[in-house]
BAPA-814175 format. One line per 8 residues: number of its first residue (from 1); their letters; for each residue x, y, z of C-alpha. Coordinates in steps of 0.1 Angstrom, whole numbers, plus 5000, padded with zeros to 4 digits. Each point is the difference from the previous one (the first is absolute). Layout:
BAPA-814175
NUM	A	X Y Z; ...
***
This chain:
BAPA-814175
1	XXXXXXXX	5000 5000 5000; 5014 5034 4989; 5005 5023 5028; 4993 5038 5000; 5013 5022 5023; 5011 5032 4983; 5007 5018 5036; 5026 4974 5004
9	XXXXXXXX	5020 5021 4977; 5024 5025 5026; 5006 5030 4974; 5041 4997 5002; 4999 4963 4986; 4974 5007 4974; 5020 5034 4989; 5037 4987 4996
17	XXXXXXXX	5005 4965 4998; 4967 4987 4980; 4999 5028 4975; 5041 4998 4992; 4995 4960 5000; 4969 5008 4978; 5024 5023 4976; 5029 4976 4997
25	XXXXXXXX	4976 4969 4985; 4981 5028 4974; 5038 5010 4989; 5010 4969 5004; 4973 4991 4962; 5010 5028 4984; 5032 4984 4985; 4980 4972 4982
33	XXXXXXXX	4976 5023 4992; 5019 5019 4973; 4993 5031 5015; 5035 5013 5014; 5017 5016 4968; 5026 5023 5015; 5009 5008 5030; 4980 5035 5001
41	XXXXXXXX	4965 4978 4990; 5016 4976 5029; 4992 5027 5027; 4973 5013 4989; 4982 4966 4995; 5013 4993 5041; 4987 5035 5011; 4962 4995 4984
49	XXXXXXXX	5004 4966 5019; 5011 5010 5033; 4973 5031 4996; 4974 4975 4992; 5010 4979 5025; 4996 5026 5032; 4976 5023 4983; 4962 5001 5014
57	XXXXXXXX	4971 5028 4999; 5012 5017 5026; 5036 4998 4995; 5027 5010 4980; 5038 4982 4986; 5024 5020 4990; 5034 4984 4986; 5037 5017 5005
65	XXXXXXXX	5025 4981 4977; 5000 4964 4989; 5040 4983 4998; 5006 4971 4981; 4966 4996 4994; 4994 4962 4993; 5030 4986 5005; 5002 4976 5030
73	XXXXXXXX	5014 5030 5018; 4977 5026 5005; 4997 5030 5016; 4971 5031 5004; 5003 5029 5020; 4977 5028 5012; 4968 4988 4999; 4973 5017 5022
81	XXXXXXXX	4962 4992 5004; 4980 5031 5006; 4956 5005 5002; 4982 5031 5001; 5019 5016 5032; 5036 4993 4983; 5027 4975 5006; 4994 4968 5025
89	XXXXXXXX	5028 4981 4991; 5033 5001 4985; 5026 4972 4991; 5037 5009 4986; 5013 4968 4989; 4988 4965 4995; 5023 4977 4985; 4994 4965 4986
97	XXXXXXXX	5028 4972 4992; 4983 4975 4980; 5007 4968 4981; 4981 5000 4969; 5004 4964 4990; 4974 4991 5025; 4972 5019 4981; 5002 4963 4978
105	XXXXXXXX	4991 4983 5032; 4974 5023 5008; 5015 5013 5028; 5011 5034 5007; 5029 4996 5020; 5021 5028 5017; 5031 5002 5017; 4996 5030 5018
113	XXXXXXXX	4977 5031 5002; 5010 5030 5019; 4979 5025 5008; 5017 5034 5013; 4982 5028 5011; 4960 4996 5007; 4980 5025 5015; 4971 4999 5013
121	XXXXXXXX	4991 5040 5006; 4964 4997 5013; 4970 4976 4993; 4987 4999 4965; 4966 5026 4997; 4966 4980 5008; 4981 4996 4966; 4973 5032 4994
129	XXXXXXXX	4966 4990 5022; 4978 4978 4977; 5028 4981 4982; 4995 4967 4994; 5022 4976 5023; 5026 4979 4984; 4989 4965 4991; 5012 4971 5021
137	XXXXXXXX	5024 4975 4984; 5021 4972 5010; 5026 5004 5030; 5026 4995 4977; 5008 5013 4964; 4998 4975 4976; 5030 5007 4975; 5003 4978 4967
145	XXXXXXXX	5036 4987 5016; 5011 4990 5031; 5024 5029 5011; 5031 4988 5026; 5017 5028 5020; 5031 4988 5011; 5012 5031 5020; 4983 5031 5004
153	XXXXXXXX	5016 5030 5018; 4981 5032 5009; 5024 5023 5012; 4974 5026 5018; 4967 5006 5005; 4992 5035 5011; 4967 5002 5013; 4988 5038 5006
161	XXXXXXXX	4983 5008 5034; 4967 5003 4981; 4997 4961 4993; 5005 4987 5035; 5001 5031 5025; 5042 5003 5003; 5027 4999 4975; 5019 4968 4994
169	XXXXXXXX	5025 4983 4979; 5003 4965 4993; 5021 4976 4976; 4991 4961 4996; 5015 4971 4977; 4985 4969 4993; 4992 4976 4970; 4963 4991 4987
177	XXXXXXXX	4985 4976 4971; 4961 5002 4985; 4988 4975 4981; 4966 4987 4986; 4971 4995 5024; 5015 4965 5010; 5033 5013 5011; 4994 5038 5016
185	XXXXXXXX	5021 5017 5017; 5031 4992 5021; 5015 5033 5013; 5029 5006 5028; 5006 5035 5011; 5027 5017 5027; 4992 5036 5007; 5014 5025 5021
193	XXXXXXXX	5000 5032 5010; 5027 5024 4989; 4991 5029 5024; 4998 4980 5028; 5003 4968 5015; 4978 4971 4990; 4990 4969 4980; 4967 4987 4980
201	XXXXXXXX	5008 4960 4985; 4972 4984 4982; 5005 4963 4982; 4961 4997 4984; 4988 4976 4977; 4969 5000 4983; 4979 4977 4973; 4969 5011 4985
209	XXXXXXXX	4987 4968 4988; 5001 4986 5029; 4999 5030 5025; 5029 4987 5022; 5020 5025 5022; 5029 4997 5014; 5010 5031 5020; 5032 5007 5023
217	XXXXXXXX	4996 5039 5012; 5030 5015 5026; 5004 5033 5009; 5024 5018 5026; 5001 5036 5011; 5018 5017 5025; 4978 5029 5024; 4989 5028 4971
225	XXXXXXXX	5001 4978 4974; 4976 5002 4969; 4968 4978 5011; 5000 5015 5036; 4994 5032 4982; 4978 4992 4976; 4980 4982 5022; 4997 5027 5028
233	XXXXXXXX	5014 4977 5030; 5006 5019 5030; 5035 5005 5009; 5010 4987 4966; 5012 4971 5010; 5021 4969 4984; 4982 4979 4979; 5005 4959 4990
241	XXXXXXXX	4979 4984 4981; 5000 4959 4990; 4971 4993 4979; 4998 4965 4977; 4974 4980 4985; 4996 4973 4976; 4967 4982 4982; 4972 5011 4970
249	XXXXXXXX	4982 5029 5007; 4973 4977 5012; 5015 4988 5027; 5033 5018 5010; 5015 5003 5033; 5024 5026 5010; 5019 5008 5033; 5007 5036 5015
257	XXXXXXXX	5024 5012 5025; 4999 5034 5003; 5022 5020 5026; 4997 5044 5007; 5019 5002 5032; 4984 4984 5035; 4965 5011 4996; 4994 4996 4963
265	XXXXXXXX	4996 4966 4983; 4984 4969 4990; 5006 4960 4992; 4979 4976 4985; 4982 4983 4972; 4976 5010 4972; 4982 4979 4975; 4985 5008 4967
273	XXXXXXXX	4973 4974 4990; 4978 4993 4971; 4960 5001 5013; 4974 4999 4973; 5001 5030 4984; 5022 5018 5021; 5038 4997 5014; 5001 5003 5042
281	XXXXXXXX	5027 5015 5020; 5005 4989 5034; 5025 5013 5023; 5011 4988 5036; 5031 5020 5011; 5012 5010 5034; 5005 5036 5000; 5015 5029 5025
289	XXXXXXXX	4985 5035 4989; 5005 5021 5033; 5022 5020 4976; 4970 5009 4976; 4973 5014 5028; 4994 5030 5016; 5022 5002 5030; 4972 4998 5029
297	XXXXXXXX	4986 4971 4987; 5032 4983 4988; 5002 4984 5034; 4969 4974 4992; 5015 4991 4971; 5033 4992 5012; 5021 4968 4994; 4983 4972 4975
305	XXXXXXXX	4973 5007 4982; 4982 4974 4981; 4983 5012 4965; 4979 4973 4983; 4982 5006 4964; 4976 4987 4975; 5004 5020 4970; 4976 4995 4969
313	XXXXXXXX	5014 5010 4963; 4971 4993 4971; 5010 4989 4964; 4974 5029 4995; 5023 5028 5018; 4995 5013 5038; 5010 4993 5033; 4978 4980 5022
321	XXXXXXXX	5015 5003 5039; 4983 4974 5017; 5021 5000 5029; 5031 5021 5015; 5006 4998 5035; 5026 5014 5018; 5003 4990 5038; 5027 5007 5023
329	XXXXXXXX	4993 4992 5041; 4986 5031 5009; 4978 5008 4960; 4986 4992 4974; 4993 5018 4969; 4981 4987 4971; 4993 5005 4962; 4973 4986 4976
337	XXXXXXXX	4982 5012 4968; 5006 4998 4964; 5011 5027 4969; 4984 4990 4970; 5017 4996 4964; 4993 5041 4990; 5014 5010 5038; 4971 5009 5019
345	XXXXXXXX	5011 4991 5040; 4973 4986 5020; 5023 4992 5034; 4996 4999 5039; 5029 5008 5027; 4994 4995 5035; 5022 4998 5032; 5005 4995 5036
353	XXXXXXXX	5022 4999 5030; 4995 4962 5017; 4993 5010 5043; 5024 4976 5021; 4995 5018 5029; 4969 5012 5020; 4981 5002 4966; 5033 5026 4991
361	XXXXXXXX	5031 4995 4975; 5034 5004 5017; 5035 5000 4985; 5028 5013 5005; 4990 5029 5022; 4968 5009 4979; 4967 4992 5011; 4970 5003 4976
369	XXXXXXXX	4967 4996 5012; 4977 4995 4967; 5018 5005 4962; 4976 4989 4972; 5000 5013 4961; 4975 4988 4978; 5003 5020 4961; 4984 4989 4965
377	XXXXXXXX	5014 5011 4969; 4977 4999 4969; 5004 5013 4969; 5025 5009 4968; 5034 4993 5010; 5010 5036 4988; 4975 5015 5022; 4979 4975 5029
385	XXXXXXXX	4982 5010 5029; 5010 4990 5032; 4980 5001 5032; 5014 4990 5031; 4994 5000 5039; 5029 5001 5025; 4994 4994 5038; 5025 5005 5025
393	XXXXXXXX	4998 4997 5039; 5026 5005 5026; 5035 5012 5001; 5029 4998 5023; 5012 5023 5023; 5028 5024 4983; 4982 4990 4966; 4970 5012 4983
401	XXXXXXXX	4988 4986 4966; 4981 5025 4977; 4976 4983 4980; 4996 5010 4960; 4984 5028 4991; 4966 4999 4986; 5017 5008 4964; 5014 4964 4991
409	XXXXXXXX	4986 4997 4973; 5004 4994 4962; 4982 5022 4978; 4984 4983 4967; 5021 5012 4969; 4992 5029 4979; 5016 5005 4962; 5003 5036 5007
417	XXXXXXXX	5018 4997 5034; 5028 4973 5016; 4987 4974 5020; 5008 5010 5038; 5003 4980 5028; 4991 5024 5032; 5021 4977 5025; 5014 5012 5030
425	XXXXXXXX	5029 5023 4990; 5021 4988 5031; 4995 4963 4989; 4977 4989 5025; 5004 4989 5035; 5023 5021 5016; 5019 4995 5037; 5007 5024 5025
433	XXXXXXXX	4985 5034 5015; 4967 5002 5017; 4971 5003 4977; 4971 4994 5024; 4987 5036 4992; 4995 4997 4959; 4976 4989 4983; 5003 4960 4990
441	XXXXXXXX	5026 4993 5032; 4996 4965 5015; 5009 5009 5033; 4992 4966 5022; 4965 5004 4988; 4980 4983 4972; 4992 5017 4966; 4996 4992 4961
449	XXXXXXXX	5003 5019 4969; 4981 4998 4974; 5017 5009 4962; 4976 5003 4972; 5009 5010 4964; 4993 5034 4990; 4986 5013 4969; 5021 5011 4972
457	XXX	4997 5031 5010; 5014 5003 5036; 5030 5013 5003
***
């Protein structure tokens, strides 16, 4: 069975290796075709390739020089991808060593390719509103030769602080083969960073006739590094990841160990499985994610946490969350619902503090009395409406808890205006001070708040 998942594609992969790999088997015809005739018709037939080959709507090729054109050396420089707001991307060199002879066996076979300079300056500009989506297709392009990489070298990667939040340069070597829908994809890859300390390896193999994956994922950075950044942790702590799996797409198992300093982290197992007309996730993992919550109601979720899913994927599209539970001694917090194919959310949050003393929650010096969320989110994706009740009793001495302004709330979307999320502005709970005398304060008694949606035109 043919898979499609076109937002298995990460936009660096489908950019640079793909759509050179692509170019090398369309030049790699044109000597049999009786096209090449000198060597100026030479780059000119490589530059409408390579422009047809990374062209789209809503983008742009343009093509430097072309050296040695198609030769089994070959070399083109300055090519930059640009859409309506101006250049994306820009490439100085990609050079491929080739052995021609192979083309007899079908097989285009390369010695090396060596990528020099890519950058990525910002992300590529969203199609106008109204544009069709692209069509899905196969995982994999289907090229009319198997293509064998036998060392690839990309000698940086400069991604500008518009793609992922902060600047950062990376180089990685590797080698990679693609062949019909029988053989796939076999890919190694060693990156690093150039501007820093750390390492991303990934061995990954890939079938699409039979679905089978076989995935090895390790990833090391020191404190500051790359994904604590892009992922917000607090402190910005080191990061390790071990993540492998192997089996058809209908019934894969994968393991995770995932380490972000003492309080951040998770092990376990998760399982893809084929079920009707649909493929289920389900995930048991022992987790530690004091690191990730507010910091007076961190305590309750201190030391192993155990998160437990059932996560539905239709053939038709959606997300069907039957079950995600994450319970540590002293809490629980749970999500269900479902998004539909065309991203309308129809989900339900809700939370609470677990009393093991005197109908209260103690740890580590903080006493809660009552802590309860309940929210629903329903609606478009780009613009839901969430409604959601906190209630909060009891705080310690020395510490008083705020509870959320009536605010929190996400207003629907509007074409004419940005979506806005009216959260706290101070990130919600906060610690320390007496707040007894405002509005919302849960001072040791009981209260609840109440956040509705507004209408599109509150402010």
């Amino acid at each position: 069975m043919r898979t499609n998942l076109t937002s298995l594609r990460p936009l660096a992969l489908r950019l640079a290796l793909p759509a050179l790999l692509l170019l090398a088997a369309l030049v790699a015809f044109v000597p049999f075709g009786g096209i090449a005739q000198n060597a100026q018709t030479d780059r000119g037939v490589v530059a409408d390739l390579i422009s047809k080959a990374l062209s789209s709507d809503t983008s742009q090729v343009s093509i430097g020089a072309v050296n040695g054109a198609l030769s089994s050396d070959v070399e083109i420089r300055d090519i930059v991808l640009s859409d309506r707001d101006g250049p994306w991307l820009r490439l100085d060199r990609a050079r491929l060593i080739w052995t021609r002879s192979a083309l007899l066996l079908r097989r285009l076979d390369i010695d090396r390719l060596e990528i020099g300079r890519l950058e990525l300056l910002r992300k590529q500009a969203p199609p106008p509103p109204g544009a069709a989506p692209p069509p899905d297709g196969p995982i994999l392009p289907e090229l009319p030769l198997k293509v064998i990489v036998r060392a690839f070298q990309l000698n940086e990667l400069a991604l500008g602080e518009p793609v992922v939040g902060v600047a950062a340069r990376l180089g990685a070597t590797g080698s990679a083969s693609l062949g019909p829908p029988s053989e796939g994809l076999d890919l190694r890859l060693a990156a690093r960073r150039l501007d820093a300390q750390g390492r991303f390896d990934v061995n990954l193999s890939f079938v699409p006739d039979t679905t089978r994956l076989q995935l090895d994922v390790k990833l090391d950075e020191p404190a500051g590094g790359l994904i604590s950044k892009i992922a917000g942790l607090p402190g910005e702590p080191p990061v390790t990841l071990d993540l492998g799996g192997d089996g058809p797409l209908d019934s894969f198992g994968s393991t995770l160990i995932f380490n972000a300093g003492p309080t951040i982290g998770a092990r376990g197992d998760a399982r893809l499985d084929r079920r009707g007309t649909e493929r289920l996730l389900t995930l048991a993992l022992d987790s530690r994610i004091e690191g990730l919550m507010p910091a007076p109601v961190a305590p309750v979720f201190a030391g192993s946490t155990r998160l437990d899913g059932a996560v539905g994927f239709p053939d038709g599209g959606g997300v069907d969350i039957r079950s995600l539970a994450l319970v540590s001694a002293l809490a629980r917090l749970d999500v269900g619902g479902r998004t539909t194919a065309d991203a309308t959310l129809d989900l339900r949050v809700t939370a609470a503090a677990l009393p093991n003393a005197g109908g209260k929650t103690v740890a580590s010096g903080t006493e809660i009395g009552r802590l309860a969320f309940d929210a629903t989110i329903r609606g478009p994706a780009a613009g839901p409406t969430i409604v959601a009740t906190l209630r909060a009793r009891g705080a310690p001495a020395g510490r008083r808890f705020r509870a959320p302004r009536p605010d929190l709330q996400r207003h629907p979307h509007r074409p004419d205006r940005p979506a806005r999320h009216a959260h706290r502005a101070d990130g919600g709970w906060r610690g320390g001070g007496n707040q007894s005398d405002r509005p919302g304060a849960c001072a040791g008694g009981g209260g609840a708040r109440h956040l509705h949606p507004a209408r599109h035109g509150a402010g």
